[in-house]
DRENTOR-915557 format. One record per residue (C-alpha): residue number from 1; residue in one letter; y, z, x. Coordinates in pm, 1 decimal. Each point is the difference from the previous one (the first is absolute). Example, Ala and Ser with C-alpha at 12.3 -4.5 7.8 and 13.67 -1.06 7.14 Angstrom:
<recs>
{1 "A" {-450.0 780.0 1230.0}},
{2 "S" {344.0 -66.0 137.0}},
</recs>
This chain:
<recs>
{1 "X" {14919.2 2354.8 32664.2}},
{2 "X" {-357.4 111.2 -111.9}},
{3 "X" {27.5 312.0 145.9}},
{4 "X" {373.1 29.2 -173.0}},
{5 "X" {-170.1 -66.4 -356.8}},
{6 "X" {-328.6 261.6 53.2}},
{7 "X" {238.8 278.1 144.1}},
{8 "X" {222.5 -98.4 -349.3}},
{9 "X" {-315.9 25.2 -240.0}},
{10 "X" {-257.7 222.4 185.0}},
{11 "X" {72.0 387.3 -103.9}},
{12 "X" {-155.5 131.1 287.6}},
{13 "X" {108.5 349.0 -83.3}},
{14 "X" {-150.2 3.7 -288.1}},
{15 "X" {-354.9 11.7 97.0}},
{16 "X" {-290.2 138.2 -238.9}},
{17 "X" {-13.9 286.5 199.3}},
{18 "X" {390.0 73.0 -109.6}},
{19 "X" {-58.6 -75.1 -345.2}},
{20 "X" {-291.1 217.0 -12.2}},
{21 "X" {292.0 260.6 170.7}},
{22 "X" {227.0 10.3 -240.9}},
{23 "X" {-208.8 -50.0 -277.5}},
{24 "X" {-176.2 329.1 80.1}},
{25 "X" {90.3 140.5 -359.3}},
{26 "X" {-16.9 -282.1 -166.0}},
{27 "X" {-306.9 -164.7 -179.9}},
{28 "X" {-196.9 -287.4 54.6}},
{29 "X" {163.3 -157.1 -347.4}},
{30 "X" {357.4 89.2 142.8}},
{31 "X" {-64.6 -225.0 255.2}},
{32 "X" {-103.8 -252.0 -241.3}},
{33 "X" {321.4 5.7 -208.6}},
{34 "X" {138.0 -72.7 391.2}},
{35 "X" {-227.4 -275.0 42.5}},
{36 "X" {56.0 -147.5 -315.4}},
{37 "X" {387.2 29.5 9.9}},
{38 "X" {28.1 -165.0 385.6}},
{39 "X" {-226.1 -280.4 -161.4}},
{40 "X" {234.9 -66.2 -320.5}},
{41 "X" {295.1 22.4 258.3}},
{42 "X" {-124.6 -291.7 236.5}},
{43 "X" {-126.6 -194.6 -325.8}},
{44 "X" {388.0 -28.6 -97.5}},
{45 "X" {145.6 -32.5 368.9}},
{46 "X" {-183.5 -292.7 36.7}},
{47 "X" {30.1 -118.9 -330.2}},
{48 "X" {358.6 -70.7 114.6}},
{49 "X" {-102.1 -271.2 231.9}},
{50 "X" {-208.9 -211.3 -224.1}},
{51 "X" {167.3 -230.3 -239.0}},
{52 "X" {-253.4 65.3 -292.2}},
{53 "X" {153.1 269.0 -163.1}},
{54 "X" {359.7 137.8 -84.3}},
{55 "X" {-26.9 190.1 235.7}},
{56 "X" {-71.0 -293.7 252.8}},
{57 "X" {243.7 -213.2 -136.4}},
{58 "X" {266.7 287.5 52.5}},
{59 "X" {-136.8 48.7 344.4}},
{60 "X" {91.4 -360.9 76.1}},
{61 "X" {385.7 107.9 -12.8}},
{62 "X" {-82.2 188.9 292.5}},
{63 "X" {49.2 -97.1 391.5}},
{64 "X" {-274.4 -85.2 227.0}},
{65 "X" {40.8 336.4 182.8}},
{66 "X" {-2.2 157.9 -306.0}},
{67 "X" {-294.2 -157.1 -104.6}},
{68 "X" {-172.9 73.4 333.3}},
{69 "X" {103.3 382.5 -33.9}},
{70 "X" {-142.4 23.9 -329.5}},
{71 "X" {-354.9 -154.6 116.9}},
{72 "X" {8.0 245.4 286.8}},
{73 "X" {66.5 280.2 -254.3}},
{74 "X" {-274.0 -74.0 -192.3}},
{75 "X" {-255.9 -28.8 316.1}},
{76 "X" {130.3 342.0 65.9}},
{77 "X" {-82.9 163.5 -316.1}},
{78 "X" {-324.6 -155.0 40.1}},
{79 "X" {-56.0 181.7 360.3}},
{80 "X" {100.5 289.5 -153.5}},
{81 "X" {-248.2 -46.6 -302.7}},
{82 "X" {-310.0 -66.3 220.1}},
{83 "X" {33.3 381.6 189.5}},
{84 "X" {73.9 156.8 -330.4}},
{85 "X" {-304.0 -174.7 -175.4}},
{86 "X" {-214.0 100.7 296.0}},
{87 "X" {105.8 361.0 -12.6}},
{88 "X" {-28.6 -18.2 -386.6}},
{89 "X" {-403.1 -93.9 69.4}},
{90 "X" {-7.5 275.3 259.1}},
{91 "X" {123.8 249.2 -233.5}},
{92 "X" {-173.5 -86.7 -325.7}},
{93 "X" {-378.2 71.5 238.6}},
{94 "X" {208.9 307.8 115.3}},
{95 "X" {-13.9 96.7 -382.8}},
{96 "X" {-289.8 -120.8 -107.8}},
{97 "X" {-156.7 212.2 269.1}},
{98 "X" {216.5 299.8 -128.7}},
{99 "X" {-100.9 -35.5 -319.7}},
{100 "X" {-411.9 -50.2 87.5}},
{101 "X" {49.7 345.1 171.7}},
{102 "X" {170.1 139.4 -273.7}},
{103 "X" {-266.0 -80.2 -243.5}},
{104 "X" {-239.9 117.3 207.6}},
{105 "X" {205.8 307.1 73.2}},
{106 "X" {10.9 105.3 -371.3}},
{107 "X" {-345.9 -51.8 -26.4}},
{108 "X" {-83.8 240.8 253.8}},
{109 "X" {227.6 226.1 -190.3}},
{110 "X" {-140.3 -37.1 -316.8}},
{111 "X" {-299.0 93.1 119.1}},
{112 "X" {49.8 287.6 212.8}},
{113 "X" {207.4 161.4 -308.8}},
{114 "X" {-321.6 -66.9 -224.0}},
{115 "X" {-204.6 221.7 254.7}},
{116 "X" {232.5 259.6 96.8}},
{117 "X" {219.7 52.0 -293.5}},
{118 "X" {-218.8 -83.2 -330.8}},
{119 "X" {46.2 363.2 -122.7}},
{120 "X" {-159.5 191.7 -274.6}},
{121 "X" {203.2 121.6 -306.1}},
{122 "X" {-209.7 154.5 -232.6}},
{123 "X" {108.0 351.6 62.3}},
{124 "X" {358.1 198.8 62.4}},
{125 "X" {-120.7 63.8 335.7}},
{126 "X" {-83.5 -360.0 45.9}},
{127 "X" {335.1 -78.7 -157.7}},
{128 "X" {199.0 195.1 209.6}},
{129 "X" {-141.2 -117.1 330.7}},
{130 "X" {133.3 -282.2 -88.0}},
{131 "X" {348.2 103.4 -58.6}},
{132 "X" {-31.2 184.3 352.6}},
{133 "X" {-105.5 -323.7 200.6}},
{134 "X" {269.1 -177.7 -165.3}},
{135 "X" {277.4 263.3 88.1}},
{136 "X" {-119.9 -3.7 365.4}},
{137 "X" {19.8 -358.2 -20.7}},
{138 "X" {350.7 -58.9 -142.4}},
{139 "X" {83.0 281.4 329.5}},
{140 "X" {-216.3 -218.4 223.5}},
{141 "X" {111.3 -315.3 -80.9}},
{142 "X" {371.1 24.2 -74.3}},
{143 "X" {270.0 -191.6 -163.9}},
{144 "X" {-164.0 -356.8 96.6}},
{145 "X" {-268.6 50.6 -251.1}},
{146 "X" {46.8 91.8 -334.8}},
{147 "X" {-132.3 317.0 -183.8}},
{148 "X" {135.4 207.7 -274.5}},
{149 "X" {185.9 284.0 112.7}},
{150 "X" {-15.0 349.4 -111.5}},
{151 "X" {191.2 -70.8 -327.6}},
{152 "X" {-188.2 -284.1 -88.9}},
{153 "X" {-346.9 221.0 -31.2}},
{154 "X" {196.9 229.6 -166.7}},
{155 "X" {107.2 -215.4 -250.7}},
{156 "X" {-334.5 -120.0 -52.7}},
{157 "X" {-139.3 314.2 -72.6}},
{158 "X" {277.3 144.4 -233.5}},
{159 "X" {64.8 -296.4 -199.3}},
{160 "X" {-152.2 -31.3 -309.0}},
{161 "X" {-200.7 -338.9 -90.6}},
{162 "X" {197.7 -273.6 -103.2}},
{163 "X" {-34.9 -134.5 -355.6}},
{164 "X" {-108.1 -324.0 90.9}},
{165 "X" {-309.2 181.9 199.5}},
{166 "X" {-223.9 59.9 -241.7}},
{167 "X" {-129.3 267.5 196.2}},
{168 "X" {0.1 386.5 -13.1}},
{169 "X" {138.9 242.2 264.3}},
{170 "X" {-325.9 29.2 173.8}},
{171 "X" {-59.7 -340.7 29.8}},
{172 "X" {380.3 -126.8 109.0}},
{173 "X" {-75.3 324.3 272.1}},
{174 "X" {-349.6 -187.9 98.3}},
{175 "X" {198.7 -335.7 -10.6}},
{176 "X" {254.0 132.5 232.8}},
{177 "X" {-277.0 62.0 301.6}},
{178 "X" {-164.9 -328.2 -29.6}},
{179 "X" {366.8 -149.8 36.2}},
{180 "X" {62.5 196.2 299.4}},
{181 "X" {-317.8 -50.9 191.4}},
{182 "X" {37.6 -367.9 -96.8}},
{183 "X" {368.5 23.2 132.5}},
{184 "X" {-118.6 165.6 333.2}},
{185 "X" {-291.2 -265.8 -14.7}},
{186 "X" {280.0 -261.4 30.9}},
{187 "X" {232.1 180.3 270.0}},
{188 "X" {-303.3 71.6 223.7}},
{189 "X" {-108.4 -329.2 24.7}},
{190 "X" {361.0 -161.8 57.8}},
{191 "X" {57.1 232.7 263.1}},
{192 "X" {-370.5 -91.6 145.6}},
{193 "X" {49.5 -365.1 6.2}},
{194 "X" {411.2 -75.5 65.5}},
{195 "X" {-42.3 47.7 405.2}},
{196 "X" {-184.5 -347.7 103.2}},
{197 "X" {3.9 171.1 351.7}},
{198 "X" {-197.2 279.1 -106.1}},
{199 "X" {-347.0 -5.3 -181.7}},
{200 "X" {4.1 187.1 -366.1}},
{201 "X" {-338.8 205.4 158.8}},
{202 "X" {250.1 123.9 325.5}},
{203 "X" {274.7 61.7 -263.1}},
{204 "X" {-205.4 206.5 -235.9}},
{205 "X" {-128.8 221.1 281.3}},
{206 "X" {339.1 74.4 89.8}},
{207 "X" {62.3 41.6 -369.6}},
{208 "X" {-250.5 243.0 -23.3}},
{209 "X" {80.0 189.6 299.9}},
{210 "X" {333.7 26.8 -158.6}},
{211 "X" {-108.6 93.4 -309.7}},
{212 "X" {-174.0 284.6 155.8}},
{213 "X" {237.7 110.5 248.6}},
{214 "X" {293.5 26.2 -311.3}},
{215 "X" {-217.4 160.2 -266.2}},
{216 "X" {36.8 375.6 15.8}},
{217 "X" {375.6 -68.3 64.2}},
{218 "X" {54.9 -197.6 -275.4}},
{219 "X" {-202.2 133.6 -254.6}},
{220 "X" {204.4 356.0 76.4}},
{221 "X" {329.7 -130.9 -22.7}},
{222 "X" {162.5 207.3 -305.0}},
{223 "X" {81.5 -358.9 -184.9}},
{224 "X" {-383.9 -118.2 22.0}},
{225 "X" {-130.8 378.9 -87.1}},
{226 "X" {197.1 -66.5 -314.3}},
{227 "X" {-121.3 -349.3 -90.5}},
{228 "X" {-370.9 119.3 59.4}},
{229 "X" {63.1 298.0 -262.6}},
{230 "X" {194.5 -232.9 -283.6}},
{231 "X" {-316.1 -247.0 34.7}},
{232 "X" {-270.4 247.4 1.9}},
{233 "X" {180.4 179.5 -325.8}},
{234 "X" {11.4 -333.1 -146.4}},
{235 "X" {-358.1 -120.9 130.4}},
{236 "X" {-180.5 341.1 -85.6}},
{237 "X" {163.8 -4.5 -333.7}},
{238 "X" {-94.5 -348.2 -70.4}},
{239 "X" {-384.3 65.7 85.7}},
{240 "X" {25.6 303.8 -202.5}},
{241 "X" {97.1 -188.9 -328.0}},
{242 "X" {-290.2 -321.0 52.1}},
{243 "X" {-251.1 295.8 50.5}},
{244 "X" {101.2 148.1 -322.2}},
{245 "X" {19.2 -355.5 -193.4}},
{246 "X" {-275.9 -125.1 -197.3}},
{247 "X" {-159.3 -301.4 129.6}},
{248 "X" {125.2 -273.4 -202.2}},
{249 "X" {306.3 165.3 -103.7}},
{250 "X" {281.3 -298.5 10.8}},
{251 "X" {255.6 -39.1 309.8}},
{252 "X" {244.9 107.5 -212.3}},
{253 "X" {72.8 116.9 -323.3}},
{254 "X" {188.7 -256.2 -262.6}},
{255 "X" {363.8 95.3 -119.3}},
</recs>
């Protein structure tokens, strides 16, 4: 009869190791809302076979064997619960772990884009390397990571200042390269520091490898040829009008 009532109530299939299975895309706090759910649902089974509540009182309508069925229900769930707390523990150190290595992983990032990449841009030329390492990049690194495309810098050339700015044309233009190296700043180290099963110094020496191997393609493609020429125009025309400023003239004249 034992045996009868631990085969009923012992979910041997549903060991820790199964949970852990099928919960493979799931989160440690999933499994909590699983937990907690399998706990509320034995609370009320066996709240129907104790007289202290309604619930009790209606459970006392019920047979025997219905009783009994209920009570084995509930010592079910609970079997069920104990695997699917144990693979929540399991999981949350699983993530915990993750996320340690991720943190350190960005680190490592952060600081191999300070040494390689902190870039000059004081000059055209210095200006325009720029652009050129971030149009072998956006070729290198594809679709997963985002960097403006060829009508983007366009745009950011032609268009004029907005109102709001403050700023003249030769400033927006300087604006514009600090905003791109900081956006290529940003993509570098994401793509540094995402693969856990890589280091960000092993990824950045195949980044540069790549970076090197693509250049002289990329940088004579007819569509980056013409995005170097709009931004030198704009850059060479923007350096021309500081050097002819007076110092101290305002950003911008008042309307």
């Amino acid at each position: 009869m034992a045996d009868k009532f631990n085969e009923l109530t012992n979910a041997a299939g549903i060991t820790a190791d199964v949970v852990m299975e099928l919960g493979a895309y799931f989160s440690a706090q999933d499994m909590r809302k699983v937990q907690t759910g399998l706990t509320t649902a034995a609370r009320e089974l066996r709240a129907l076979t104790h007289n202290s509540s309604l619930l009790g009182r209606l459970g006392e309508k019920l047979s025997h064997e219905q009783r009994e069925l209920l009570t084995n229900a509930a010592a079910l769930l609970d079997s069920v619960k104990y695997n699917v707390e144990h693979a929540k523990e399991r999981k949350a150190r699983a993530e915990k772990a993750v996320a340690k290595k991720r943190q350190q992983w960005e680190r490592e990032a952060e600081q191999l884009v300070k040494t390689h990449f902190s870039l000059p841009a004081d000059t055209v030329a210095e200006q325009l390397r720029i652009l050129e390492i971030h149009l072998v990049a956006q070729a290198v690194l594809g679709q997963t990571i985002y960097l403006k495309n060829h009508l983007q810098l366009r745009n950011a050339m032609q268009e004029e200042p907005p109102r709001w700015s403050n700023h003249t044309a030769a400033q927006w233009r300087r604006s514009e390269v600090s905003s791109l190296l900081a956006d290529m700043h940003s993509a570098i180290r994401y793509y540094l520091s995402w693969e856990l099963q890589i280091t960000p110094a092993k990824r950045l020496e195949e980044l540069q490898h790549n970076l090197e191997a693509r250049r002289a393609e990329v940088l004579t493609m007819p569509q980056s040829v013409e995005t170097l020429r709009i931004w030198s125009d704009a850059l060479k025309g923007a350096a021309f009008i500081t050097s002819v400023l007076p110092s101290g003239s305002p950003s911008k004249p008042k309307e």
